[in-house]
C-alpha positions as CSV (number, residue, x, y, z in Angstrom):
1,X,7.4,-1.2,17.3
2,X,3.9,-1.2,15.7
3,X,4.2,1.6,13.4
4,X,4.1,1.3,9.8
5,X,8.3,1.6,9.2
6,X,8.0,-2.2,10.4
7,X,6.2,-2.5,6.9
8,X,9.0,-0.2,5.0
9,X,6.1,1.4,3.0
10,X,7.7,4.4,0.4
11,X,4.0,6.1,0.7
12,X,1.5,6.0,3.6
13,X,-2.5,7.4,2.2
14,X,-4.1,9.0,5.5
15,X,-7.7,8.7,5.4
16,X,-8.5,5.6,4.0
17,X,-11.1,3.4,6.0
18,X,-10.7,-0.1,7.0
19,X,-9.3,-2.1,4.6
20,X,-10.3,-0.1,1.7
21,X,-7.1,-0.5,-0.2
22,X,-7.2,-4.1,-0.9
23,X,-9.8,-3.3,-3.1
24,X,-7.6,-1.2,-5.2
25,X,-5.5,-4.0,-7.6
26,X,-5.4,-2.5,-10.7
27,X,-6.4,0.9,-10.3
28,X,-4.5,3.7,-10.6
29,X,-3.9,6.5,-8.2
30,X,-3.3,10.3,-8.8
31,X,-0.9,12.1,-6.8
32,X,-0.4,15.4,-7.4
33,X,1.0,14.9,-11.1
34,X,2.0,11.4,-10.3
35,X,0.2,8.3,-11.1
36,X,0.7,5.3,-9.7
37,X,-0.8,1.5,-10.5
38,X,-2.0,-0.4,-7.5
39,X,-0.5,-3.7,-8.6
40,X,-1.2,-6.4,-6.4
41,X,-1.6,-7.0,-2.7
42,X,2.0,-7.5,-1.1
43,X,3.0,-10.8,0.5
44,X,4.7,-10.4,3.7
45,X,7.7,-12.2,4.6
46,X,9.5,-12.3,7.9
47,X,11.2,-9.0,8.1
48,X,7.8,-7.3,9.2
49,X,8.3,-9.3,12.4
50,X,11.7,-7.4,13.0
51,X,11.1,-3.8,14.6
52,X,13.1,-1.8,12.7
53,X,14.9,0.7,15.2
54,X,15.4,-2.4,17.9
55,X,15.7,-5.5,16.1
56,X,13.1,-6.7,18.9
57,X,11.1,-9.8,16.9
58,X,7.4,-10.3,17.3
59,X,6.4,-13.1,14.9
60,X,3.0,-12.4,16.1
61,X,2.7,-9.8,13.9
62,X,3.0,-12.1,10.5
63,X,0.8,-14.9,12.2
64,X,-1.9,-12.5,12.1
65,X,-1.3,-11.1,9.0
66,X,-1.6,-14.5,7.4
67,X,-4.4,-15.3,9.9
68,X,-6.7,-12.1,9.1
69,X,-5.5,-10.9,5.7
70,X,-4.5,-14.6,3.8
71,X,-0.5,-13.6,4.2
72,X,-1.0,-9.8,1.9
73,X,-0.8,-5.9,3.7
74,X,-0.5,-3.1,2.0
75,X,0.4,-3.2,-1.8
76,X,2.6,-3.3,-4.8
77,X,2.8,-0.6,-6.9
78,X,4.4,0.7,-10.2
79,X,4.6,4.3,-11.3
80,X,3.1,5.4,-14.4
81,X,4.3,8.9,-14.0
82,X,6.2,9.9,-11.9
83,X,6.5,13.9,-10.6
84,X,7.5,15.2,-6.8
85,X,5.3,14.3,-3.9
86,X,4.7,16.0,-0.9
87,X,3.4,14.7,2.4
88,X,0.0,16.2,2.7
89,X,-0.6,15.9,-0.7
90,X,-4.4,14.6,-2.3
91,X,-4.6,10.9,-3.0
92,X,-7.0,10.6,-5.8
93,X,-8.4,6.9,-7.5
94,X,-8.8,7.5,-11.0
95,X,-10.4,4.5,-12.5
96,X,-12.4,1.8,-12.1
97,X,-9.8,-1.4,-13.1
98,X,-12.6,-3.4,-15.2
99,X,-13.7,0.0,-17.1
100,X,-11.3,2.5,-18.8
101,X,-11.4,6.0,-18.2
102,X,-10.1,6.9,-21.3
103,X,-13.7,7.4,-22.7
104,X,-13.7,4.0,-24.9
């Protein structure tokens, strides 16, 4: 029941400390030849409190998500370009949101 299908993510970044991604809105992500805009934080409803091969509810779960994280986990993204990706593959942050990369 804890695991991360609860959350129904469609990609899971190893490696990443803390809460490091919630500092990611608006930056875009490189994997492999796919890029990827970190939108905005995701607001969780009550299906995260569903285990997903039981059924089993624990509404704890969304109490403390809106307790410690003001009701957001994990993010919304859009793809930019998309290509084939491969678990294993390197997760790279391209750009700073506020300054382009594009050199102007």
């Amino acid at each position: 029941g804890q695991g991360p299908r609860r959350f129904r993510p469609n990609i899971v970044i190893g490696g990443v400390g803390g809460l490091a991604e919630r500092r990611w809105e608006g930056r875009r992500l490189a994997l492999e030849d796919a890029i990827i805009t970190a939108v905005q934080l995701r607001h969780r409803c009550i299906m995260v409190t569903f285990d997903p091969d039981t059924a089993e509810q624990d509404v704890e779960i969304l109490h403390r998500i809106h307790r410690e994280l003001d009701g957001t986990f994990a993010l919304d993204c859009r793809v930019e370009r998309g290509a084939r990706i491969s678990e294993g593959d390197p997760v790279r942050l391209l750009d700073d949101p506020l300054r382009p990369t594009d050199g102007s």
